[in-house]
VOTI-672147 format. One line per 2 residues: number of its first residue (from 1); their letters; for each residue x, y, z of C-alpha. Coordinates in Angstrom, 3 decimals. Layout:
residues N
NUM> A> X/Y/Z  ... $
***
This chain:
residues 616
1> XX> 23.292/31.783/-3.850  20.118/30.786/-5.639 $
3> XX> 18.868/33.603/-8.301  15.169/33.693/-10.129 $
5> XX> 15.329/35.888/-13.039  11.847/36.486/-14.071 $
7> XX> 10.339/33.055/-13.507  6.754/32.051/-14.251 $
9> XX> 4.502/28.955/-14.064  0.860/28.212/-14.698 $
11> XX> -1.361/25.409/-14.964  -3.943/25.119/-17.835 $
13> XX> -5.522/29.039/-16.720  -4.248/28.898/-13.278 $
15> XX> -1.336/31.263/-13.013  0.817/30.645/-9.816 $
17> XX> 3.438/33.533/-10.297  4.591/35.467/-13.129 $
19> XX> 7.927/37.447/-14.000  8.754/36.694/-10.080 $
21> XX> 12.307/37.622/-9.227  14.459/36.761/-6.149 $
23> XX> 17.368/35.637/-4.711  18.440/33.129/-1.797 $
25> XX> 21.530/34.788/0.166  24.359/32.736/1.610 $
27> XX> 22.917/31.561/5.397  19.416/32.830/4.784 $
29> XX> 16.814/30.921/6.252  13.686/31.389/4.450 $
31> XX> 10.000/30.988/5.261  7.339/30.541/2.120 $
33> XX> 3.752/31.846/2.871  1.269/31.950/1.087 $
35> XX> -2.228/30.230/0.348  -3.047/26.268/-0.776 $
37> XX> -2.849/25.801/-4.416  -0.720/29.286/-4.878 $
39> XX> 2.736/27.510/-6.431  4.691/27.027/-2.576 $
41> XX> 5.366/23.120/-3.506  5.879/24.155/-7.002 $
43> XX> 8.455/26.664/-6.823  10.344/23.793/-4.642 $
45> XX> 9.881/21.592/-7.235  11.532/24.035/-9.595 $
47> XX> 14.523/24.083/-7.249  15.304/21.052/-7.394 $
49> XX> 14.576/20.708/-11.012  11.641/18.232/-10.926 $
51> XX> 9.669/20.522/-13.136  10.625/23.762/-15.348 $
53> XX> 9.691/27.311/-15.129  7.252/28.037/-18.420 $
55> XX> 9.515/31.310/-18.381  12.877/32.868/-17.135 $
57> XX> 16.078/31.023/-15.554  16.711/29.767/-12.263 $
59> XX> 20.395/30.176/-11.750  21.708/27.419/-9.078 $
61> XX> 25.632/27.078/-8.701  27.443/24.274/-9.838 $
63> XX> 28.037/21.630/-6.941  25.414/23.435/-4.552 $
65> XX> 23.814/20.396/-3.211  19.594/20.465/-1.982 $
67> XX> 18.056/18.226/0.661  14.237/17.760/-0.080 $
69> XX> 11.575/16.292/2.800  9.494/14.809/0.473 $
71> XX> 6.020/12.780/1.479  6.910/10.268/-1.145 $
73> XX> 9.990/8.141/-0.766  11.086/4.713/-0.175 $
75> XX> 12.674/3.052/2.461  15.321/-0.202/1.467 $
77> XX> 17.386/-1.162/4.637  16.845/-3.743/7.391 $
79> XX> 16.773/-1.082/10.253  15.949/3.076/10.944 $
81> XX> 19.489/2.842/12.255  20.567/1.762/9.027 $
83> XX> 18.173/3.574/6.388  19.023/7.013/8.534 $
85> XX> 22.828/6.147/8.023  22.016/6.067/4.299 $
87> XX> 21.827/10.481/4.461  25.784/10.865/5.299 $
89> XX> 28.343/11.144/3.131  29.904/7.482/2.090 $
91> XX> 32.840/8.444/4.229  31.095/8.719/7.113 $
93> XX> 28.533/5.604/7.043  30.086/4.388/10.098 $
95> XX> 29.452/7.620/12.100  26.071/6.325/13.173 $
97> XX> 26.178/8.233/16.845  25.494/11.065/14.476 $
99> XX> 22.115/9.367/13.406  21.030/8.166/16.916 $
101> XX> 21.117/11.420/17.816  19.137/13.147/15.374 $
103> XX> 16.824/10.210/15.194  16.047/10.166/19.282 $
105> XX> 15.389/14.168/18.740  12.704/13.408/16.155 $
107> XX> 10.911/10.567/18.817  12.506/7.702/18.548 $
109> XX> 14.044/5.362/21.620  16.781/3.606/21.717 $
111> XX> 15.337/0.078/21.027  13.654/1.530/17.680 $
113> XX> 17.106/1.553/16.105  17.123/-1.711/15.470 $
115> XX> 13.595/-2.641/14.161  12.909/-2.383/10.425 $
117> XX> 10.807/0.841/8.859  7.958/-0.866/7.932 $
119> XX> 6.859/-1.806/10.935  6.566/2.093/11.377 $
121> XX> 3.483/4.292/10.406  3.810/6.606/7.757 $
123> XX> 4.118/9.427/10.561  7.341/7.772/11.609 $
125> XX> 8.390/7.127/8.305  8.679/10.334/7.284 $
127> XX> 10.764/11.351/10.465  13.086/8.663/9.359 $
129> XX> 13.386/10.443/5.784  13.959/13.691/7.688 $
131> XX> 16.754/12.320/9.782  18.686/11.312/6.090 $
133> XX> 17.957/14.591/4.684  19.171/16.256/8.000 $
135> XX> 22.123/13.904/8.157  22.838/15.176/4.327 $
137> XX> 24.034/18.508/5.365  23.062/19.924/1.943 $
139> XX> 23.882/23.840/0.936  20.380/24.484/0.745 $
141> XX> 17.723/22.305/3.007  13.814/22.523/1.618 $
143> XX> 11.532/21.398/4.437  7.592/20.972/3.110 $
145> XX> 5.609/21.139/5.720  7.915/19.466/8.353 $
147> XX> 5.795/19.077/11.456  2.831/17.826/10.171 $
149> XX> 4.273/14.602/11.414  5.994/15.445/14.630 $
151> XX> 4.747/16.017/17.655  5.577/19.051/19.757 $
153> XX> 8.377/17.680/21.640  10.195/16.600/18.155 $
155> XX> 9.039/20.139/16.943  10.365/21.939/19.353 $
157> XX> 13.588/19.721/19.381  13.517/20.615/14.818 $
159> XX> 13.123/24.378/15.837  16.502/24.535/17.814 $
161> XX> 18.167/22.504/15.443  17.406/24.697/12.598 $
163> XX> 18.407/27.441/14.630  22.120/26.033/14.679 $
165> XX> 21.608/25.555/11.055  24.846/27.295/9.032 $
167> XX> 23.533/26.570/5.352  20.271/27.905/3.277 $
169> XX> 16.820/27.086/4.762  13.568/27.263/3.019 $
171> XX> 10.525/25.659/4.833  6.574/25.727/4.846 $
173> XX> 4.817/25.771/7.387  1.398/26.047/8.610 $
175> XX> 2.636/25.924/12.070  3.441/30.203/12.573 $
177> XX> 5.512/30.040/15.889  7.525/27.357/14.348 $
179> XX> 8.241/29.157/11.514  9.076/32.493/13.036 $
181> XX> 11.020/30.846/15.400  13.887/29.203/12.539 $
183> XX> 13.371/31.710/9.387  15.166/34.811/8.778 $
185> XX> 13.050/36.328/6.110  9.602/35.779/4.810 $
187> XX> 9.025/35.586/1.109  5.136/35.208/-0.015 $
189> XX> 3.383/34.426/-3.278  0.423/37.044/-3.349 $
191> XX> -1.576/37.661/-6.460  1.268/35.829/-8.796 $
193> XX> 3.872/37.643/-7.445  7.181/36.327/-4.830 $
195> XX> 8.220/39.143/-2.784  10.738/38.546/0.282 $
197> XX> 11.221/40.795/3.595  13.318/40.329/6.396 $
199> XX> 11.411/39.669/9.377  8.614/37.259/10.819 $
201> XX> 5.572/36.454/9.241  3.601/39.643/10.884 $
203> XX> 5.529/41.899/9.307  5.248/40.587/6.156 $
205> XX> 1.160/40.325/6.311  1.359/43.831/7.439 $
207> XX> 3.383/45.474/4.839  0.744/43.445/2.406 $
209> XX> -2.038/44.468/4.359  -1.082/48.157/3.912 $
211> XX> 0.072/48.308/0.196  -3.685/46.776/-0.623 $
213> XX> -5.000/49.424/1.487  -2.872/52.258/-0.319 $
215> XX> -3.669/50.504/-3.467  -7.295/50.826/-3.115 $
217> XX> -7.367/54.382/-1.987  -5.172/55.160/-4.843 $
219> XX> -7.427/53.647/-7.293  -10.531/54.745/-6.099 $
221> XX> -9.029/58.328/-5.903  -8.012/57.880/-9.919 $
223> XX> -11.351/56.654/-10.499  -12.575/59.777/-9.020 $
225> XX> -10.413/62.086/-11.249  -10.798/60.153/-14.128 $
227> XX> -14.404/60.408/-13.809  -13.843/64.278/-13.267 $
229> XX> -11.293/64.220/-16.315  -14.164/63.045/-18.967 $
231> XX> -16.624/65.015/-17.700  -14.868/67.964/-18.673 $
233> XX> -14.026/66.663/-21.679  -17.635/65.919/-22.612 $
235> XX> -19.015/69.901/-21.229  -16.110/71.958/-22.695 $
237> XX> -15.060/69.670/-26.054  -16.300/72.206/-28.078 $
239> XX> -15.201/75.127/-26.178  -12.530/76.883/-28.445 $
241> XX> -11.060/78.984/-25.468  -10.796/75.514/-22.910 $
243> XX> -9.360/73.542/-26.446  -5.941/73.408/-24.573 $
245> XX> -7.188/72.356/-21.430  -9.518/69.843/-22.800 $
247> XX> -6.373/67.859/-24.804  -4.336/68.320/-21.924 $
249> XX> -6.955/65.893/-20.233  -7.345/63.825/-22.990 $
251> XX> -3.851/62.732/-23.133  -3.818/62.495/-19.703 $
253> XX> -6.284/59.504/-19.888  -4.682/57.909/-22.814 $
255> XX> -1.026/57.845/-20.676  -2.640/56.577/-17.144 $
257> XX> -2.421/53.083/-16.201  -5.637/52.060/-14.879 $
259> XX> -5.266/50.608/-11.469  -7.335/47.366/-11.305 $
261> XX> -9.426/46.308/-8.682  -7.749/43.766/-7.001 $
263> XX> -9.701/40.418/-6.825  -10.792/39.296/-3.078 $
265> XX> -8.606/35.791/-2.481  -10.911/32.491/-1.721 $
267> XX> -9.569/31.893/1.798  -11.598/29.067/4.616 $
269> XX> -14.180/30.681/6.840  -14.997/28.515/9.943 $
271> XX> -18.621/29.283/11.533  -19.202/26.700/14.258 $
273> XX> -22.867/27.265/15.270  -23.531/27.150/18.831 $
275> XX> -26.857/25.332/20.368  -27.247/26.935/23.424 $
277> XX> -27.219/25.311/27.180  -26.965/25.504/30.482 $
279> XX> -25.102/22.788/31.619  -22.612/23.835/34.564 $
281> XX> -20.262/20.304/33.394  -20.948/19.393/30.077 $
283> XX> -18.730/16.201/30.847  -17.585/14.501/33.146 $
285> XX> -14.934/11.530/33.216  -13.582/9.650/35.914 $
287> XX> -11.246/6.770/36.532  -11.047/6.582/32.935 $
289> XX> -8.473/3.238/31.550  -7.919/2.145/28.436 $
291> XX> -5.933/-0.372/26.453  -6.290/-1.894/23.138 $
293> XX> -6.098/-5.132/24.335  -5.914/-7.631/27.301 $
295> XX> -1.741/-8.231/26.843  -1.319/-4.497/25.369 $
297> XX> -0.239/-1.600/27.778  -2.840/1.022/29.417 $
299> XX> -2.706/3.981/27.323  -5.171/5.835/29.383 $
301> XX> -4.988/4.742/33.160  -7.373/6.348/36.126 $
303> XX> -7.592/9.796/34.234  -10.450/12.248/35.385 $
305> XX> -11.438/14.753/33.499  -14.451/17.390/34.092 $
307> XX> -15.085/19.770/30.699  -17.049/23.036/31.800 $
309> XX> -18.516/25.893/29.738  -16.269/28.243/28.150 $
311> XX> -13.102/25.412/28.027  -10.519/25.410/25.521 $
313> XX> -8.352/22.406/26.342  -5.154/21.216/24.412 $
315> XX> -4.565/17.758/24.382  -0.779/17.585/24.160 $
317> XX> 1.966/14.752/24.114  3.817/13.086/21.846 $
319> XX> 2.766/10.911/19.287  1.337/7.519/19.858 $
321> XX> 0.866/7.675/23.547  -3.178/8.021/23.332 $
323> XX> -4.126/11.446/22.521  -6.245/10.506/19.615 $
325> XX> -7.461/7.459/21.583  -8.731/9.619/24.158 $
327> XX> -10.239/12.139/21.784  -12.483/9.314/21.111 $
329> XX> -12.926/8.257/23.971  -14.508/11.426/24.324 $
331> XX> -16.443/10.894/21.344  -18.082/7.930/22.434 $
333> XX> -16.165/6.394/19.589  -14.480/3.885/22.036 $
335> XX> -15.845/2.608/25.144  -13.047/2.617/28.024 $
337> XX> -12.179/-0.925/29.873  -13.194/1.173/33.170 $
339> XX> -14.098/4.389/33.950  -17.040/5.906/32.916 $
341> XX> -17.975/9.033/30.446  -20.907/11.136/31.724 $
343> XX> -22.293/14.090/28.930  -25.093/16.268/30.258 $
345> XX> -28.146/15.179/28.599  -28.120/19.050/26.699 $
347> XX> -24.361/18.352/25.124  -24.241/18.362/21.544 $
349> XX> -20.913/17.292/20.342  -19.547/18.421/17.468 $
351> XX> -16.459/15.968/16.232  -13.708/16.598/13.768 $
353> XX> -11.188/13.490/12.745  -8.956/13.843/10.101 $
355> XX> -8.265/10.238/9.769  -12.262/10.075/8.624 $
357> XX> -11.550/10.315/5.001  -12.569/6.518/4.534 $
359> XX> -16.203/7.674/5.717  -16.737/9.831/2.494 $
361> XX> -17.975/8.643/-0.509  -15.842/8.656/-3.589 $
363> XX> -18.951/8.998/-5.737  -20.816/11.883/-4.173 $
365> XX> -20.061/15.501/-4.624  -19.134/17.385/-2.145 $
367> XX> -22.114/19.370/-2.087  -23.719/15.547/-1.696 $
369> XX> -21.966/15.249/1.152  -22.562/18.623/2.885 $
371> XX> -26.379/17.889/2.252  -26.291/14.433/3.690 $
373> XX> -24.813/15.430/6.923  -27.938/18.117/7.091 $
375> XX> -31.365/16.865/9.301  -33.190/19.114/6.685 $
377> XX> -31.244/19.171/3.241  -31.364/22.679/1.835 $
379> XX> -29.364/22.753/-1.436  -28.634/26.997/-0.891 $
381> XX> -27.213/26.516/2.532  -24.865/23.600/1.708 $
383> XX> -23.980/25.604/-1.077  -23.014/28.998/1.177 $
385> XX> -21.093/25.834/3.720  -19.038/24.325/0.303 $
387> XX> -18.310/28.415/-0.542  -17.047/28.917/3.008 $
389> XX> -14.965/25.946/2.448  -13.272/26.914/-0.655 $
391> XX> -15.420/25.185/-2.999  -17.078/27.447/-4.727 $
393> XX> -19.343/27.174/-8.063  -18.745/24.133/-9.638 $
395> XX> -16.163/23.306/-7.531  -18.728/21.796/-5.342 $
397> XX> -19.863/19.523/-7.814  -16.395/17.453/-7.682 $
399> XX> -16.315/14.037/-6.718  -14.631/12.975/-3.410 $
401> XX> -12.461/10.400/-5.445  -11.050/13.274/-7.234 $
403> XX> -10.174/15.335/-4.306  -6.842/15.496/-2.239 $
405> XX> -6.685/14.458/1.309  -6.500/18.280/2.451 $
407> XX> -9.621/18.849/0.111  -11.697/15.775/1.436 $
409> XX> -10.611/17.165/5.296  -12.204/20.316/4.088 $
411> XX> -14.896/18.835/3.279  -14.835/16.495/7.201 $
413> XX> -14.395/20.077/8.702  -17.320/21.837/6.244 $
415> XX> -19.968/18.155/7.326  -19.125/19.482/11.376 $
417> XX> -20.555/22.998/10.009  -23.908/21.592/9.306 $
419> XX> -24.677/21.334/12.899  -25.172/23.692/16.154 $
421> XX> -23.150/22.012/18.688  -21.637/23.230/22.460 $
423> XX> -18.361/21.232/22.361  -16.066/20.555/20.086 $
425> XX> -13.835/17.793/19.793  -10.905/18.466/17.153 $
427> XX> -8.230/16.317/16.227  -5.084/18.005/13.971 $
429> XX> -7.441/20.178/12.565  -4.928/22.435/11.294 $
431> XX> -3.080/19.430/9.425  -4.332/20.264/5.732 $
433> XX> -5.156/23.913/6.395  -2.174/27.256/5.217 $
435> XX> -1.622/29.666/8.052  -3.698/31.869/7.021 $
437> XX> -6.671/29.204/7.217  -4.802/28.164/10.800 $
439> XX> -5.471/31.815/11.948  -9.134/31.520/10.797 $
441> XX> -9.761/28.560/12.579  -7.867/29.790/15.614 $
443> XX> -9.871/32.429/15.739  -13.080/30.935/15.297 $
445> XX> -12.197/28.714/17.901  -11.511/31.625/20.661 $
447> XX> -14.962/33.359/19.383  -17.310/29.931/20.005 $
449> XX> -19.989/30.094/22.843  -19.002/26.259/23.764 $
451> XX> -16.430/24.187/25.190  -13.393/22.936/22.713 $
453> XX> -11.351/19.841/23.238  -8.078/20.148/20.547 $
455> XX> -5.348/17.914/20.058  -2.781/19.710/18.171 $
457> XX> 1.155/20.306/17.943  0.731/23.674/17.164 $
459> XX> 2.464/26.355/19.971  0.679/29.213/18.603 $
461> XX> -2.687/27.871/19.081  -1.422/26.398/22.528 $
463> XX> -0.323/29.573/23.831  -3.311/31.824/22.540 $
465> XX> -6.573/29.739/22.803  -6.011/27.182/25.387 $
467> XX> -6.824/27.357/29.476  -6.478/23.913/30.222 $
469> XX> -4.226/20.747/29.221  -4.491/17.009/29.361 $
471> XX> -0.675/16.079/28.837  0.390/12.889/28.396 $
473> XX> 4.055/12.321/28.558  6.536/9.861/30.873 $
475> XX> 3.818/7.074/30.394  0.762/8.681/31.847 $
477> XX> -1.689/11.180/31.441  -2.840/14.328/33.871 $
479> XX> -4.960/16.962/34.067  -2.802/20.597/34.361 $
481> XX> -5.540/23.325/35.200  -3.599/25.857/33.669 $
483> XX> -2.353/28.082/30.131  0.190/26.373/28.358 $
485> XX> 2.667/29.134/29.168  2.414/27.987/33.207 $
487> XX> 3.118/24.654/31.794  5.750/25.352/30.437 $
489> XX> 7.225/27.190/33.623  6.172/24.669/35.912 $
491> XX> 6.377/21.212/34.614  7.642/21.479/31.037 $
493> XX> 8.618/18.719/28.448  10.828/15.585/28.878 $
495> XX> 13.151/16.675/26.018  15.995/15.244/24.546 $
497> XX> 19.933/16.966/24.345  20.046/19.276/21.336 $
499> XX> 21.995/17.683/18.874  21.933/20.234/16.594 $
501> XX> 24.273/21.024/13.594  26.647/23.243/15.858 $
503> XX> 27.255/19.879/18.427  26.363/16.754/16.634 $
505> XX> 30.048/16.464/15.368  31.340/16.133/18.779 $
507> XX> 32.209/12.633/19.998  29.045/10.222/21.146 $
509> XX> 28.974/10.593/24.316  28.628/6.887/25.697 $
511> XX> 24.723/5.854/26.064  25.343/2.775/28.040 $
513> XX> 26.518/2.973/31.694  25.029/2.691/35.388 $
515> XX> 22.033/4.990/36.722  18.579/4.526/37.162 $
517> XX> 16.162/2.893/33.919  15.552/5.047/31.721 $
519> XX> 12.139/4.048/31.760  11.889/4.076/35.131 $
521> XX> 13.174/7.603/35.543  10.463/8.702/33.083 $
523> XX> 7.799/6.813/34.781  8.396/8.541/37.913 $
525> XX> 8.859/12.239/36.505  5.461/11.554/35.093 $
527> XX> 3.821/10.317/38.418  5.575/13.273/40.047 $
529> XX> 3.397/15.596/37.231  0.901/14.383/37.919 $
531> XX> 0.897/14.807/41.692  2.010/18.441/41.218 $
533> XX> -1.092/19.157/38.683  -3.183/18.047/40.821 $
535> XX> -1.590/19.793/43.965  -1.212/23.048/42.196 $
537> XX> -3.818/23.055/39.926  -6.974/23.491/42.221 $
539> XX> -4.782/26.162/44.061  -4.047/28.093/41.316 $
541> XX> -7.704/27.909/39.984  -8.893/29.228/43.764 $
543> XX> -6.720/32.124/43.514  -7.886/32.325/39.927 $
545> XX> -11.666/31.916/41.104  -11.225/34.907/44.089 $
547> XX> -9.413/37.202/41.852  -12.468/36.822/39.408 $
549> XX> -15.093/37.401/42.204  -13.088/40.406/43.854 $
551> XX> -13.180/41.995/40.482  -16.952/41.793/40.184 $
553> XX> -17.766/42.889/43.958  -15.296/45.517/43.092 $
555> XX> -17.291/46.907/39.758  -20.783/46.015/41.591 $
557> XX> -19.592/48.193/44.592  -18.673/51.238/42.156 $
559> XX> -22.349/50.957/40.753  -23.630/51.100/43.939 $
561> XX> -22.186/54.270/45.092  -23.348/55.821/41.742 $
563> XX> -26.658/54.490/42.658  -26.735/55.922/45.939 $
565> XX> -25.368/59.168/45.000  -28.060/59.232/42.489 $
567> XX> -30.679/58.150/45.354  -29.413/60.968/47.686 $
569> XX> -29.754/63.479/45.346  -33.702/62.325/44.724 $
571> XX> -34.153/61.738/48.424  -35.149/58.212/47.761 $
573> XX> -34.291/56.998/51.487  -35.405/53.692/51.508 $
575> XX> -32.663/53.380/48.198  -30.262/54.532/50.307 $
577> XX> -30.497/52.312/53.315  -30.508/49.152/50.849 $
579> XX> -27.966/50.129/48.478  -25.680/50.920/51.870 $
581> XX> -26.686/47.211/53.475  -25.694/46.331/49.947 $
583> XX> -22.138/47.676/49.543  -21.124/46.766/53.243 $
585> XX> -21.765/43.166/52.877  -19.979/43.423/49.600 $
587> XX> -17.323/45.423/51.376  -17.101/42.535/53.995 $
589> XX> -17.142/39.375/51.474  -14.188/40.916/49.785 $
591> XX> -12.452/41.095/52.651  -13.140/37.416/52.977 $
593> XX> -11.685/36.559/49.437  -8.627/38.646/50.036 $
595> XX> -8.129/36.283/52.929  -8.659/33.057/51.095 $
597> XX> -6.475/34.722/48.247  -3.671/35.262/50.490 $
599> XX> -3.724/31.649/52.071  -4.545/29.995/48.810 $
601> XX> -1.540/31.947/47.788  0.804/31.202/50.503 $
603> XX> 0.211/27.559/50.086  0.535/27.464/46.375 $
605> XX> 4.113/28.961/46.817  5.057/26.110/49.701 $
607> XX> 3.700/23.759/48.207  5.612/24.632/44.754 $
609> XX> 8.793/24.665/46.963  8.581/21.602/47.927 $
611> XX> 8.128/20.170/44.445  11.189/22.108/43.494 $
613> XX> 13.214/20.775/45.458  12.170/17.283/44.724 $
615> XX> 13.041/18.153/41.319  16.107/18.845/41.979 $
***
């Protein structure tokens, strides 16, 4: 068990907690909230004993071994087979099944075992890191910000894994569902202070939520009485007979403790202006291919893709297989080796990349660059855009060579502000950003007037923003005309056996043998997909589309008869004959769509049969 003891750390003013005390029970599993630049990656580098509290003791046991993700490591074997190999225990070097294992759950195949790291991105570096610290089977695990990395397949596969896991867990996370899904308890840093709950993350922004509240009522009620206190001190001070009550009061005063005001928390606030249209397909993509080269693979191949008003579409896969690529595509970043990419002449796109750093300039301010992006530079209103983004005062004046990579991203996201758009084109926008700043941005995203094109990893945005995926997994790409949640149900991921902490010392089973290619058992689960998207898909929308009308004949229909009671009362006749043509041929044109609803339905239900059972 891990024990703080009054621990506190600054930075030059900056306090990041003070006289914080907790403790880290055996088999806890631990998620740390709380915002950017509020201590999280400090207090795990106190852990670990990088750096020193300024004050108090962090009691660790002797022997209890830590496994740290760090972003900053280096790699020194010939192979990812071998450099993963490098997290067990001497003893067990040889056990490399153990390895493969963890290493194919975090995205690699088979024939990547063998290659050397460096001819892996840093993405893919990192998972390789992971795999040794995972392979470590440490007392306590620290995980900083573990799927920034991974896609959602390898996420998904890193949730159940730390689900099985026996020992301490703390992780951060910007990713809520994932961390909900493999923490026990929440602990926060709020206002300088660590505070842990049992529970998931709502609970714990709740029960801070609420204290505030009482907090504020509280004080507001002692200013009141305080106020009330010295006024009658000041009338009845020289009252003789009131003496006693008026020292009563004054001692009173001079033994409360003043409640302070509590001091509102800089926090991102996303405002995508909308420019107005009416465009019924704001694009419009078809037969859409794409490779990076004559001799390299298709990445994209005969994709169509039509993005309407009022679309929120997640762009989903796993990493590497053309997500980004297609994104700008999109863009018009990229011009496609066929196909074509049609945008209504009234679309104004607005385009977020996070690899886009490079475009900044490292001698401008950031309130430089917020003006430069403007048509009309306005210094007050690129002021109230670097305030929104968290730089504030002369925090805007900073140079972009002296900002992080999540500041200069702020800074990407705060340049797309500048601009009314009608569809939005986001890659890993959440990357950089703390939950709560994910939240914002989710929400900001499910309140714009436009379209929205995403790429992300992240479930929770997935499964509350999104109507419509492009997935690209088993080699291709497809269009599912659906929520993520029907997905899930009806297609779902291509994932890879567990191997989680509770199995992965069982024997390896054997990975050689007969059957079919591997490769070409994915290709043809993905063709299969992609015939069942678009075989389901426009069914499901129909039923979707006459469920929708039905409702509005419905509510139209109850008008009416208010209407025509209304006219009947006045006499009005000539109201009441049209109002009466009205609501029978409404009347008769639901009937219809409960027709095509109920044979739209009954062939979305054989049809899914039949793909069932081709499934298996």
């Amino acid at each position: 068990m891990i024990a703080a003891n009054n621990i506190s750390k600054q930075f030059g003013e900056q306090i990041l907690f003070e006289k914080a005390t907790f403790t880290l029970g055996e088999g806890e599993r631990i998620g740390l909230v709380g915002r950017n630049g509020h201590g999280k990656s400090t207090l795990f580098r106190l852990i670990t004993g990088e750096e020193q509290p300024d004050e108090g003791v962090l009691q660790i046991p002797r022997g209890y071994t830590i496994g740290f993700l760090k972003q900053e490591f280096k790699l020194s074997q010939p192979t990812v087979l071998a450099e993963a190999c490098m997290g067990l225990p001497d003893e067990r070097r040889h056990e490399d099944w153990e390895a493969k294992k963890i290493l194919a759950g975090l995205g690699f195949a088979e024939d990547d075992f063998e290659k050397s790291p460096a001819l892996f991105s840093g993405g893919y570096q990192i998972r390789i890191n992971l795999a040794k610290v995972l392979l470590s089977d440490p007392h306590l695990l620290l995980l900083d910000e573990p799927t920034n990395f991974l896609d959602v397949v390898s996420i998904r596969w890193l949730e159940r894994y730390l689900i099985g896991w026996q020992n301490e867990l703390m992780v951060i996370s910007h990713d809520r569902n994932f961390m909900d899904k493999v923490t026990t308890h929440i602990m926060g840093i709020h206002r300088t202070k660590i505070r842990k709950y049992k529970g998931r993350t709502h609970a714990y922004y709740e029960q801070i939520s609420m204290e505030e509240e009482v907090h504020e009522k509280q004080r507001v009620n002692q200013e009141k009485r305080s106020k009330q206190m010295e006024l009658f001190i000041s009338r009845f001070r020289a009252k003789a007979r009131l003496a006693n009550m008026v020292q009563s009061r004054i001692k009173a005063l001079e033994k409360q403790v003043t409640l302070a005001k509590l001091d509102s928390i800089s926090s991102l606030s996303f405002d995508f202006r909308y420019q107005p249209t009416d465009a019924k397909y704001m694009l419009d993509a078809r037969a859409l291919k794409f490779s990076y080269g004559p001799d390299l693979p298709l990445l994209i191949n005969n994709l169509d893709l039509v993005i309407e008003p009022g679309d929120r579409i997640g762009i989903i896969g796993k990493n590497g297989k053309g997500k980004t690529t297609l994104l700008k595509l999109l863009a018009g970043k990229l011009k496609p080796v066929n196909g074509t990419v049609t945008i209504h002449p009234q679309i104004r796109t607005s385009y977020f990349e996070q690899a886009n750093t490079a475009e900044l300039h490292n001698d401008a301010t950031v309130e430089d660059e917020i003006m430069a992006a403007m048509a009309e530079p306005e210094r007050k209103k690129a002021r109230d855009i670097c305030g929104s983004m968290m730089f504030t005062g002369d925090s805007a004046l900073k140079k972009i060579a002296v900002l992080s990579g999540g500041e200069k991203c702020r800074v990407l996201i705060g340049r797309m502000l500048v601009h009314p758009s009608n569809l939005l084109l986001l890659d890993e926008p959440t990357h950089h950003l703390d939950l709560e700043a994910t939240e914002s941005l989710m929400e900001a995203i499910g309140e714009y007037e436009g379209a929205c094109a995403i790429v992300t990893h992240n479930e929770r945005i997935l499964e509350t923003v999104i109507n419509k995926l492009i997935v690209f997994q088993g080699g291709g790409a497809f269009v599912f005309d659906g929520p993520y949640a029907q997905f899930l149900e009806e297609i779902g991921w291509e994932e890879v056996e567990d191997g989680g902490p509770s199995s992965r010392r069982d024997s390896a089973s054997s990975e050689k043998g007969g059957g079919q290619n591997k490769k070409e058992q994915r290709k043809q689960r993905a063709d299969l997909n992609a015939k069942k998207a678009s075989v389901l898909g426009p069914l499901k929308k129909k039923m979707e589309e006459c469920e929708k009308e039905i409702g509005r004949l419905e509510k139209l229909i109850d008008d009416e008869m208010k209407a025509l009671l209304e006219a009947s009362q006045k006499n009005e006749v000539a109201k009441m004959v049209e109002l009466s043509t009205s609501t029978e041929r409404n009347r008769k044109l639901i009937e219809t769509l409960y027709d095509e609803l109920c044979s739209a339905d009954e062939q979305y239900n054989q049809e899914k049969s039949k793909f069932d059972s081709i499934e298996g």
